[in-house]
DOZA-518867 format. One record per residue (C-alpha): z, y, x; chain; residue number from 1. Coordinates in nm, 2 decimals, m for minus. Layout:
! DOZA-518867
{{Z Y X} "A" NUM};
...
END
This chain:
! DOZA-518867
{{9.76 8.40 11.32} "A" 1};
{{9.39 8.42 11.22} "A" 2};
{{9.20 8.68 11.37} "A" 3};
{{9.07 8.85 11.02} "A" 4};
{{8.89 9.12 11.14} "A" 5};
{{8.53 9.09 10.99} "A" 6};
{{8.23 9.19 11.26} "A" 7};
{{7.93 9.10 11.01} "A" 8};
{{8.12 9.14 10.67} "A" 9};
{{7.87 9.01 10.39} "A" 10};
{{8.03 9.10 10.09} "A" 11};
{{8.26 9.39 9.93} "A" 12};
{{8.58 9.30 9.73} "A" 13};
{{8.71 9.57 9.52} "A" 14};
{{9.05 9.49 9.35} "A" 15};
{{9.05 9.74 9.10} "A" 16};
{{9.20 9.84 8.78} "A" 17};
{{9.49 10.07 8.87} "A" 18};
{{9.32 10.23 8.72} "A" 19};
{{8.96 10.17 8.57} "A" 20};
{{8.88 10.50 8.61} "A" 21};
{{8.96 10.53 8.93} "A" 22};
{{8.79 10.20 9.06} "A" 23};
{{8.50 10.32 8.93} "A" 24};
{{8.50 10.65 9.08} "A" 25};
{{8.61 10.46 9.43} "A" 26};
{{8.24 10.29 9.34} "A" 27};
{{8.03 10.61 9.27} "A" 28};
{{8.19 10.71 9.61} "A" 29};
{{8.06 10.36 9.80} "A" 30};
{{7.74 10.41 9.65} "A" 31};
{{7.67 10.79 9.75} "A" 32};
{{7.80 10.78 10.13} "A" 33};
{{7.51 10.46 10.22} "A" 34};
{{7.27 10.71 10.13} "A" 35};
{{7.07 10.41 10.02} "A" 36};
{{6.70 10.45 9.94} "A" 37};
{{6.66 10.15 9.74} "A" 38};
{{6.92 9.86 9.57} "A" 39};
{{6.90 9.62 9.87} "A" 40};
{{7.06 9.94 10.09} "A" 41};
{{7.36 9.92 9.89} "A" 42};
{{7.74 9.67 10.01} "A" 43};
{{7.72 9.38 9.79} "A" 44};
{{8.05 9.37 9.61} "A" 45};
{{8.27 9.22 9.37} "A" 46};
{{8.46 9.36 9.17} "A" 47};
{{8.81 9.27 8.98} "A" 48};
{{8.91 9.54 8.76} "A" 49};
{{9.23 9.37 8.66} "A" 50};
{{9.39 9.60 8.43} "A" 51};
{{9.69 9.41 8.38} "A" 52};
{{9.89 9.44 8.69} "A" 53};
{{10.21 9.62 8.63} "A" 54};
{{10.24 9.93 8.63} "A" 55};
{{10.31 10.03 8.99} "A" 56};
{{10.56 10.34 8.90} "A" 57};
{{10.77 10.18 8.68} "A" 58};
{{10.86 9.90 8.98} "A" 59};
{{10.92 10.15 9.19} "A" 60};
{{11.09 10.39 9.00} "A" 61};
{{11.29 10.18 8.73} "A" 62};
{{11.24 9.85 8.86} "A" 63};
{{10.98 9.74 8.61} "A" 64};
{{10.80 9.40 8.70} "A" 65};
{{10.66 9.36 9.03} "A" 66};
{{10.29 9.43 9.06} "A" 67};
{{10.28 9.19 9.37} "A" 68};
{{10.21 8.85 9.17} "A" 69};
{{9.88 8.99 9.02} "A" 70};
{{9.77 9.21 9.32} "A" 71};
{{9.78 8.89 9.51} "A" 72};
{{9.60 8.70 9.21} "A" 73};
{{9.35 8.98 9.22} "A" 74};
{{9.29 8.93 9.61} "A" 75};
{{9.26 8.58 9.52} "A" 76};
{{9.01 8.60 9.26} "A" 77};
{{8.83 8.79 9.57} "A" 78};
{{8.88 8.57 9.82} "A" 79};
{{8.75 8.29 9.65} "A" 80};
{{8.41 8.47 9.53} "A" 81};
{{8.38 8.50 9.92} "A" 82};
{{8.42 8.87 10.04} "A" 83};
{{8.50 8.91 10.38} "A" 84};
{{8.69 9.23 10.31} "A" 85};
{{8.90 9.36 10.04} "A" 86};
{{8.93 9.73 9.93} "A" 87};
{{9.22 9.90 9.67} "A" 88};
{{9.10 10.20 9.53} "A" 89};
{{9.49 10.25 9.42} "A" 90};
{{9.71 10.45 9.68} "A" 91};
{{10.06 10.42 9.51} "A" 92};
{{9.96 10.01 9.54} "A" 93};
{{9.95 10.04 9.88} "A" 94};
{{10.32 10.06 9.88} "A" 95};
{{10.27 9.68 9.90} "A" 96};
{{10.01 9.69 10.14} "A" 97};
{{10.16 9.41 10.37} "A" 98};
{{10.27 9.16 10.11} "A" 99};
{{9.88 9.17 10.03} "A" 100};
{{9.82 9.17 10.37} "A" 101};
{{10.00 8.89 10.50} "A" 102};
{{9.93 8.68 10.20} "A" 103};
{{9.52 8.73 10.22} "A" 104};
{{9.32 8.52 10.42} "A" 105};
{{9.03 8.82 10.44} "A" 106};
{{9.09 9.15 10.63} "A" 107};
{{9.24 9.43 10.36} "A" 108};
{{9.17 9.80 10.46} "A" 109};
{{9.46 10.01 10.44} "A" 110};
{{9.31 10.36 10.28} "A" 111};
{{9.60 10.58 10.38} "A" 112};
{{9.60 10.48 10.72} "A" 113};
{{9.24 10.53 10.72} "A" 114};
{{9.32 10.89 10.60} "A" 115};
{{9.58 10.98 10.80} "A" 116};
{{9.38 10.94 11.08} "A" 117};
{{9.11 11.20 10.97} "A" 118};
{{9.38 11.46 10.97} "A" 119};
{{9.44 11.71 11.31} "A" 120};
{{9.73 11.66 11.49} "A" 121};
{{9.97 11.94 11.47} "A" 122};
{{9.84 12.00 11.12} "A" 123};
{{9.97 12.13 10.80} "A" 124};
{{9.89 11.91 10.50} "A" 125};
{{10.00 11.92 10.12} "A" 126};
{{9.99 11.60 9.94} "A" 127};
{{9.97 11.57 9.60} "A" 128};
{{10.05 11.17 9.48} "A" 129};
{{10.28 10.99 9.23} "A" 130};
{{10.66 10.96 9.28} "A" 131};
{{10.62 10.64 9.44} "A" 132};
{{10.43 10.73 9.71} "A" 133};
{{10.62 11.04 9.78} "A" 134};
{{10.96 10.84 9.81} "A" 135};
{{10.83 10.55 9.98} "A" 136};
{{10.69 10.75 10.28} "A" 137};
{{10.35 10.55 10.28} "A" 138};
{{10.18 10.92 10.39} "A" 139};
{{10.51 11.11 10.56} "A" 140};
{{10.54 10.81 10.84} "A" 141};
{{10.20 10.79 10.88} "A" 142};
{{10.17 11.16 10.97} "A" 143};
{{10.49 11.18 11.10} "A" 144};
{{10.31 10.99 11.39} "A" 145};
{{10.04 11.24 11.42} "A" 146};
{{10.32 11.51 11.45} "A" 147};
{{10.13 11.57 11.09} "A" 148};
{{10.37 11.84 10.88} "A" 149};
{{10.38 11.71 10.51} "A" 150};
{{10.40 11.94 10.19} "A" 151};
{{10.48 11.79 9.84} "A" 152};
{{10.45 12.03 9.52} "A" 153};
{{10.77 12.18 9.38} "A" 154};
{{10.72 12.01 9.03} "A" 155};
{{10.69 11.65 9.08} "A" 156};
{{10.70 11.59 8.70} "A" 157};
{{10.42 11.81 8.64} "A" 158};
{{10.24 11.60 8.88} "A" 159};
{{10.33 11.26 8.71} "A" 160};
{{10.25 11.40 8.39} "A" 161};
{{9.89 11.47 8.48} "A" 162};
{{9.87 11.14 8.65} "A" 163};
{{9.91 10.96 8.33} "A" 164};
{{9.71 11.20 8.12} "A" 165};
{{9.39 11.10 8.35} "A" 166};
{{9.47 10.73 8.26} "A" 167};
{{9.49 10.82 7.86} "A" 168};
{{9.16 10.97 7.90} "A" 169};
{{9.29 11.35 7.87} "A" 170};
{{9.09 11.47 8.21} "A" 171};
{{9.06 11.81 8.16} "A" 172};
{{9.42 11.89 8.04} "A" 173};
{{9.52 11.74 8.39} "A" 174};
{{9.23 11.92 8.60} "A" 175};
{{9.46 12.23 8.51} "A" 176};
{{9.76 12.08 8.63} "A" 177};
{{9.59 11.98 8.99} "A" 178};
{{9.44 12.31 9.02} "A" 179};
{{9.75 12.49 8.99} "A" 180};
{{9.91 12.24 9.27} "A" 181};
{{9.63 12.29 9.48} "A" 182};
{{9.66 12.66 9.49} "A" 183};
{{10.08 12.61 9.52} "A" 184};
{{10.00 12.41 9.81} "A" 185};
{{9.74 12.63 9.97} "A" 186};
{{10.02 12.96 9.94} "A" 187};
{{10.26 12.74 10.14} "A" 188};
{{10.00 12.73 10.43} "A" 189};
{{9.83 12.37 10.33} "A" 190};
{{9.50 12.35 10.56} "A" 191};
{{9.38 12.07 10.38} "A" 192};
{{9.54 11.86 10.05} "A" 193};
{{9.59 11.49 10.04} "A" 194};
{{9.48 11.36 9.74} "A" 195};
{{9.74 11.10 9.72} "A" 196};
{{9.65 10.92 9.42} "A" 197};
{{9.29 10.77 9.29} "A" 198};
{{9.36 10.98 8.94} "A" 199};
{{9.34 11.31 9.14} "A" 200};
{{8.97 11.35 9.19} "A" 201};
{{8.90 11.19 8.89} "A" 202};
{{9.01 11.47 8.69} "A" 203};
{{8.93 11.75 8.98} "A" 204};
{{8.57 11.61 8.94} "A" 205};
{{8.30 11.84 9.09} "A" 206};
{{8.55 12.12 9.11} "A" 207};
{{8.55 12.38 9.38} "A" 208};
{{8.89 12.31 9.46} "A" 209};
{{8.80 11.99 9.58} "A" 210};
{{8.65 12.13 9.93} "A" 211};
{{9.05 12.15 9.97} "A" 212};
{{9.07 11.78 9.90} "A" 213};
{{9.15 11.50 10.15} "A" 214};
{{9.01 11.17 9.88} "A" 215};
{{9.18 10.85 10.05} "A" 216};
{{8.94 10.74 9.83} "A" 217};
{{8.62 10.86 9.98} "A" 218};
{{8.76 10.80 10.30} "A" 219};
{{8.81 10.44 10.24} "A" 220};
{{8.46 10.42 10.11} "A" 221};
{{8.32 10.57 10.40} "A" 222};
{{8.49 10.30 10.64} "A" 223};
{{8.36 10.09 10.36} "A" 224};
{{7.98 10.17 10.49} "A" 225};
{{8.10 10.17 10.85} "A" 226};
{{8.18 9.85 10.84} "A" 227};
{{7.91 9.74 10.66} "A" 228};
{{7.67 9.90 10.88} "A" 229};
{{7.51 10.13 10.59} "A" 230};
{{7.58 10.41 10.78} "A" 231};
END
């Protein structure tokens, strides 16, 4: 099989849309950790905000049409625009992370791997992310591994709810829902609080809570720049 590690990566594929306000926070991210001085410090990147993949929970959860045809499309799209590596801004999407994978002839970077590893060992973490995620295991293997102990809040649906009010554009409504996880999370001994999907720190914004946040996000933006050699 082709190696398709990049060493000298030229150009930035972001396969986004899941959703739009999330891929663009993922690019406020990428352009804050280069600490660039001036345009030409910035990763070149490309950027496919395809809104209409399907709606990952509904696969999952009531299986809905696959997302996998247009998440490979999208890396497609990327591939042939000619970036070397390809980041999702979308955690529940990396439920699917090796069908993208295998099927992609460009390395893909795998944000909650990225993210696990940032965590102690021996830690306690709370993890705030949709259904999907939480029932798929894509964080409790990973930190299984890193002998990592996982907490999920008590009200799931309180979770999902907020999720989709980010994506309708009612951010502050779910900023109170987040909060009050966060703090759940905290009284149950969480050092630190994954958050486990993109819509999360949208709506948490500039928030104080967010010094409790682990962003997959910002993590996969800062491995972004590593491998870009901005930082």
């Amino acid at each position: 099989m082709k190696n398709k590690i990049s060493d000298d990566p030229k150009l930035l594929g972001i396969l986004g849309g899941m959703g739009p306000a999330a891929t663009i926070d993922f690019m406020e991210k990428l352009i804050k950790v280069t600490g660039a001085k001036k345009d030409q410090d910035q990763i070149p990147a490309v950027v496919y905000n395809n809104t209409q993949i399907p709606d990952r929970n509904e696969a999952f959860l009531r299986g809905g049409e696959s997302p996998v045809s247009e998440l490979l499309k999208s890396a497609r799209v990327l591939e042939e625009a000619g970036c070397d590596i390809i980041a999702i801004p979308c955690n529940t999407a990396h439920i699917w992370f090796d069908e993208i994978d295998k099927n992609t002839s460009v390395e893909v970077l795998n944000a909650p791997l990225i993210t696990s590893e940032k965590l102690a060992r021996g830690s306690k973490t709370g993890i705030i992310c949709t259904t999907p995620v939480k029932l798929s295991g894509l964080y409790r293997d990973l930190l299984h591994k890193r002998n990592v102990e996982l907490i999920y809040p008590e009200n799931q649906d309180d979770v999902m709810e907020a999720i989709y009010m980010v994506k309708s554009g009612k951010v502050h409504e779910a900023e109170k829902i987040f909060l009050n996880q966060i703090d759940s999370l905290r009284e149950e001994g969480s050092e630190k609080i994954i958050a486990g999907c993109s819509e999360v720190p949208v709506a948490l914004g500039k928030s104080d809570a967010m010094k409790f946040v682990l962003d997959p996000m910002e993590s996969l933006a800062m491995e972004c720049a590593i491998r870009f050699k901005k930082i």
